[in-house]
C-alpha positions in Angstrom: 0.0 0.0 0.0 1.1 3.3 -1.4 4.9 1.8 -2.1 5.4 5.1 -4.9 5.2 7.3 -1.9 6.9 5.7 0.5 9.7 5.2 -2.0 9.8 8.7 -3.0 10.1 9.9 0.8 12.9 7.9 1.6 15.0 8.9 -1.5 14.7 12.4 0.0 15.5 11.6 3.1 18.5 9.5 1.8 19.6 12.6 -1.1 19.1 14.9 2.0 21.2 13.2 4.5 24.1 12.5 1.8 23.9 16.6 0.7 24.3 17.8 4.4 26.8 15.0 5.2 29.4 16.1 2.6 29.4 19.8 3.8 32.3 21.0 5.7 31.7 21.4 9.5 31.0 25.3 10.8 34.2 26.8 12.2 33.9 29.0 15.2 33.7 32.1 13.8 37.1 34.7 14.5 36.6 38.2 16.3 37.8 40.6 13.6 40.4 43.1 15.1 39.9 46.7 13.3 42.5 47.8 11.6 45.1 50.2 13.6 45.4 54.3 12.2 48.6 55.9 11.7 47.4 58.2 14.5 46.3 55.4 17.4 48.6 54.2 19.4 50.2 51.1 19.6 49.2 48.7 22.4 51.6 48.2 25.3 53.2 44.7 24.8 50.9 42.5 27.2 52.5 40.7 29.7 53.6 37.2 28.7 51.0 34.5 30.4 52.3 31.9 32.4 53.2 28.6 31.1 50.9 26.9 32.8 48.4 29.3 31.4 49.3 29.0 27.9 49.1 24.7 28.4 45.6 25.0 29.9 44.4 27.0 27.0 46.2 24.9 24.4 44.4 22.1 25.9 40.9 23.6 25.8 41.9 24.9 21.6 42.8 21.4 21.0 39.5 19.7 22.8 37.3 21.9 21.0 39.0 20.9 17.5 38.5 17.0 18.5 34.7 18.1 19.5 34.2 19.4 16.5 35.9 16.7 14.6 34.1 14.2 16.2 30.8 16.3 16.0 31.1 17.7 13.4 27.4 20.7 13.1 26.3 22.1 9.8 23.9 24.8 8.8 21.4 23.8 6.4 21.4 26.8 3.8 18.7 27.4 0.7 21.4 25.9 -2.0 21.8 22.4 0.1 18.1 21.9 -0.4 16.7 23.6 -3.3 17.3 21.1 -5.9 16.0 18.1 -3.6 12.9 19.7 -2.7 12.0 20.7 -6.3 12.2 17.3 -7.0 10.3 15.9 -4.0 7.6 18.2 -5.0 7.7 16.6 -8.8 7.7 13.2 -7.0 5.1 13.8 -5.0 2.7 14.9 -8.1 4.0 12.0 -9.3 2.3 9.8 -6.8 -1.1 11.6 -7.4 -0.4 14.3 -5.0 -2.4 17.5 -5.8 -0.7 20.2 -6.7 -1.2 22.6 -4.3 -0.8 19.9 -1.6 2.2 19.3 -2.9 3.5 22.9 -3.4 2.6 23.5 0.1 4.5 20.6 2.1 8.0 21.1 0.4 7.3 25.0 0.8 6.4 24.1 4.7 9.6 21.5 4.8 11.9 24.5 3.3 10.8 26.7 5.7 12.3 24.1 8.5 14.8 22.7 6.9 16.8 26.4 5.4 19.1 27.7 8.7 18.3 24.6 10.6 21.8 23.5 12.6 21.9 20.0 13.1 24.8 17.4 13.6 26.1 15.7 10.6 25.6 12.6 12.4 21.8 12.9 12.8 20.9 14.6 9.9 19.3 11.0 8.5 16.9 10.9 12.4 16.5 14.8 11.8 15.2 14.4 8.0 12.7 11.3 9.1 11.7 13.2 12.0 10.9 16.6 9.5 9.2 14.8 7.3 7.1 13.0 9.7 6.1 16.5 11.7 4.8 17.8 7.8 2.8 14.7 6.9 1.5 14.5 10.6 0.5 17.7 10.0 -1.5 17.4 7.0 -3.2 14.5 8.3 -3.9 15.1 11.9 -7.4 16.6 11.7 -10.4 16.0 14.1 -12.8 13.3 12.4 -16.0 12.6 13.7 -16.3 8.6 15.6 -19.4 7.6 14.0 -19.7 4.5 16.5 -19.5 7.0 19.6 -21.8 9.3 17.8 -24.4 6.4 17.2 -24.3 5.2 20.7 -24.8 9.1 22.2 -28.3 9.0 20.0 -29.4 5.3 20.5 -29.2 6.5 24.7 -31.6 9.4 23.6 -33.7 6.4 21.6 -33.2 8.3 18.4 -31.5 6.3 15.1 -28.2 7.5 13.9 -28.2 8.4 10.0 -25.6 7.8 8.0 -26.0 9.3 3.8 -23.6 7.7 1.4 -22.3 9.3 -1.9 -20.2 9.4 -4.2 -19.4 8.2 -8.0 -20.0 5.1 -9.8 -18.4 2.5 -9.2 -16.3 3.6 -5.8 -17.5 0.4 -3.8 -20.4 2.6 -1.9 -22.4 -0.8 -1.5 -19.8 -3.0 0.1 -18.4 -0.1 2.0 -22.0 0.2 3.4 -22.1 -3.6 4.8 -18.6 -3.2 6.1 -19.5 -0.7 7.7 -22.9 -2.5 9.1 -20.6 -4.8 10.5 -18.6 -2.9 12.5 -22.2 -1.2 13.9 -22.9 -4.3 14.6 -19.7 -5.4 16.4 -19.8 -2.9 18.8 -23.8 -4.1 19.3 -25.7 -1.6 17.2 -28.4 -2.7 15.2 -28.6 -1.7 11.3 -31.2 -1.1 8.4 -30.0 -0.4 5.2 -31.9 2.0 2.5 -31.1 0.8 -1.0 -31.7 4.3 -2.5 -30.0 3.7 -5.5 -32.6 3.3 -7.8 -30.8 3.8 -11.0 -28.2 0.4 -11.5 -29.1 -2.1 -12.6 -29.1 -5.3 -9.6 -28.2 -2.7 -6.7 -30.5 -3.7 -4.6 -29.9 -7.3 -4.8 -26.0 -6.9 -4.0 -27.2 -5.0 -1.0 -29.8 -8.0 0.0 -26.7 -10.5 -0.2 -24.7 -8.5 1.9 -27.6 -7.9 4.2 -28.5 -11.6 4.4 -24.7 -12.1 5.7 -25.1 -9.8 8.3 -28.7 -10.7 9.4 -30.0 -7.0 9.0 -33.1 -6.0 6.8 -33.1 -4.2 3.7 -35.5 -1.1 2.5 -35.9 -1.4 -0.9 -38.6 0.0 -3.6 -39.0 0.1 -7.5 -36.0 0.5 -9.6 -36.6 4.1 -11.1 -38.8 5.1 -7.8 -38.0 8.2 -6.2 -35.0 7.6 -3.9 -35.6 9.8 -1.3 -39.0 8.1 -0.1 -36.9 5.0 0.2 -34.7 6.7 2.3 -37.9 8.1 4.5 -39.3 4.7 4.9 -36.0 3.3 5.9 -35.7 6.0 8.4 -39.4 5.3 9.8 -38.6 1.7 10.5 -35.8 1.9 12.4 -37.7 4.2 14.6 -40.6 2.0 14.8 -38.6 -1.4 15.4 -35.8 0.5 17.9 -33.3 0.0 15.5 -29.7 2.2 16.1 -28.5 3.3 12.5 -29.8 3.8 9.0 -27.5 3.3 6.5 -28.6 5.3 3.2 -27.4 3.7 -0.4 -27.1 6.1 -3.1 -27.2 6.1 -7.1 -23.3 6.4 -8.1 -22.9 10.1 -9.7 -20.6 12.6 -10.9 -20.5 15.8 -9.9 -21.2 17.1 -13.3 -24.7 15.1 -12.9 -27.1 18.1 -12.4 -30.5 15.6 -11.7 -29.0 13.1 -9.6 -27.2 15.8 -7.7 -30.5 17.6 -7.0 -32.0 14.2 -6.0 -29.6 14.1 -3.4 -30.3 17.6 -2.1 -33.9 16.3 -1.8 -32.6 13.5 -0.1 -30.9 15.7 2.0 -33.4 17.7 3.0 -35.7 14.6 3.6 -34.0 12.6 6.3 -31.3 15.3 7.5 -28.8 12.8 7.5 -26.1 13.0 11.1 -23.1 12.2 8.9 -22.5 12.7 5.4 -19.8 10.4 4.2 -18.2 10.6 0.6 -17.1 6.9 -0.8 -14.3 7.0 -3.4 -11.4 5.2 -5.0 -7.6 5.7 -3.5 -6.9 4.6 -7.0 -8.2 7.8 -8.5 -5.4 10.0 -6.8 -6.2 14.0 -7.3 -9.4 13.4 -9.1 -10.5 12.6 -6.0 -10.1 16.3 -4.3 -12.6 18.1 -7.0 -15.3 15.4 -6.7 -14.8 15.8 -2.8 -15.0 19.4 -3.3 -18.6 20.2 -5.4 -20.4 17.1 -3.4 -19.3 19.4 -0.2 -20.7 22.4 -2.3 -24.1 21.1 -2.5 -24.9 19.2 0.5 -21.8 19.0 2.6 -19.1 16.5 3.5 -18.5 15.0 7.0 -15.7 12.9 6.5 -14.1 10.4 3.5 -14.1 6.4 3.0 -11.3 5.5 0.7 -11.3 2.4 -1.1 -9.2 0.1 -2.3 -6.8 1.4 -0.2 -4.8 -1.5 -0.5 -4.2 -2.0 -4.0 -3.0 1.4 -4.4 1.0 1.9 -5.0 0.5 5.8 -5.5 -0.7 7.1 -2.0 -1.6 10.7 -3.3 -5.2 10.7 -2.4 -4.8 10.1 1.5 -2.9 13.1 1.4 -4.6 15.3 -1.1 -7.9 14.8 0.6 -6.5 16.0 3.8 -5.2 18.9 2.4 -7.0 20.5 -0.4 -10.9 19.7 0.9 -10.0 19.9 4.8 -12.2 16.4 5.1 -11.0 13.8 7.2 -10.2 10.1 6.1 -12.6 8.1 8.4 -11.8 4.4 7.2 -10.0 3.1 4.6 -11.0 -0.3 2.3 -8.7 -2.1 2.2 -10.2 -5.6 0.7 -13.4 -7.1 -0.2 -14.8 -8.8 3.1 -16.8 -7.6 5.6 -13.8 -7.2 8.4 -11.1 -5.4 5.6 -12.9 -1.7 6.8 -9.4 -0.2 8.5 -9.7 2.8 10.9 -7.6 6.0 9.1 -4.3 6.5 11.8 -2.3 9.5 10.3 0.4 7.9 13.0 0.3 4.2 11.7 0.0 5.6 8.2 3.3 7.6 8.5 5.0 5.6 10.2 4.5 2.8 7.0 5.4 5.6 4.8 8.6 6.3 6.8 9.9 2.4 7.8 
């Protein structure tokens, strides 16, 4: 998982640590004497320091030189870095970083790294730590814990609703029942809406899923209006007691102007908790604009990436954090019910870094 990124980052780390190594270590810096006029003076001829005097400080000049020797500190200046962060930044876009993500975190590592004083002997721990504190930084943003947040409402005997969206094809309907199963592992019950109306056989994929799990399904006619679906689901689980609604949705790009006003209606019909936005990890950038206009119209709580673990790139993770400000809440990382992994930006980085 994500192996392009993790390779780029250690090549800079590695380029970085074999620049700074080769530079010379900083000499103590000499007090400049001003230069004597014809009219001063000349100094009276000190006194001549005692010999024992003169050893002691010899000693002290000569400890300092093995100090220095043997630890040896460089200054990081603009030229040592330039050229390595210039190509990090082209490597990152390589690994389907966006651009402005990646524009920002080399600018942000420059800005640390340019006048930074550091011992030629840990400037490899110095550069893993830097670019840890960046990418911990892009990631580390407060997500909402949709298990805690169902339990707070199931105390107050209200059901938890949960809208899914997103384009065709992103895994929406098996994200769904992996997510069903967690709710269900931590002993919350589950209905699921199939409100996608539109594919062909969606409904039935959700039925098999929901027969695994042993949760019911609300269903109508292919082509009915998807937000009464989603109504009906939300009235049963508040007749039968049941903790969560999970809301299917009709795969759609944002450029789909009727099925994106079907979802505001949706929307504005069950006044969905959480609004959660499905997509592929294998779509890389693509994924920030999509993120972006479904936020536009009806707001995005948090992201499920999928496929997760088929993809050698890593970009998305990153640009999502980034350039849409949405937290990753899970990611999918295979195609049973249990592959549904909680995001850790520490866990994450720490892989990227290893």
């Amino acid at each position: 998982m994500f192996n392009l990124l993790k390779n780029k980052l250690s090549s800079f780390v590695n380029s970085l640590s074999k620049k700074v190594g080769e530079k010379p270590a900083e000499q103590p810096k000499q007090e400049e004497k001003p230069l004597a006029t014809a009219e001063q003076k000349k100094p009276e001829k000190p006194a001549e320091k005692p010999r024992e005097e003169k050893k002691q400080e010899l000693k002290l000049s000569l400890e300092t030189r093995v100090r220095s020797i043997l630890s040896p500190e460089v200054e990081i200046r603009e030229k040592d870095v330039s050229n390595l962060l210039d190509e990090l930044e082209l490597s990152l876009l390589e690994a389907d970083v966006a651009y402005d993500a990646a524009k920002s975190i080399t600018s942000d590592m420059r800005s640390k790294l340019v006048g930074m004083h550091v011992n030629k002997n840990e400037i490899g721990r110095a550069a893993n730590g830097l670019v840890r504190a960046t990418l911990l930084g892009v990631m580390e943003k407060g997500k909402p814990d949709m298990v805690g947040l169902a339990k707070k409402k199931a105390s107050l005997g209200e059901a938890f609703v949960i809208l899914f969206l997103g384009p065709n094809g992103s895994g929406k309907t098996t994200t769904i029942a992996k997510v069903a199963n967690l709710f269900k592992k931590n002993n919350l019950s589950c209905v699921i809406a199939a409100a996608d109306t539109w594919r062909a056989a969606s409904q039935e994929q959700s039925e098999v899923w929901a027969g695994r799990l042993g949760i019911k399904v609300i269903g109508g006619q292919y082509g009915s209006d998807p937000a009464s679906i989603a109504w009906n689901a939300l009235a049963h689980a508040k007749a039968k007691g049941i903790h969560v609604v999970l809301i299917d949705t009709a795969g759609r790009q944002e450029t789909s102007r009727n099925l994106m006003k079907e979802l505001e209606k949706m929307n504005r019909v069950v006044k969905p908790d959480l609004k959660v936005y499905v997509g592929e990890a294998l779509t890389g950038n693509a994924i920030v604009e999509q993120v972006r206009e479904f936020d536009k119209l009806i707001g995005v709580d948090g992201v499920i990436l999928t496929k997760a673990d088929v993809d050698e790139k890593g970009g998305a993770a990153l640009s999502v954090f980034h350039s849409t400000g949405k937290p990753i809440l899970y990611l999918g990382v295979g195609q049973e019910l249990d592959d549904l992994q909680e995001f850790s930006p520490e866990f994450v980085v720490s892989s990227l870094l290893t």
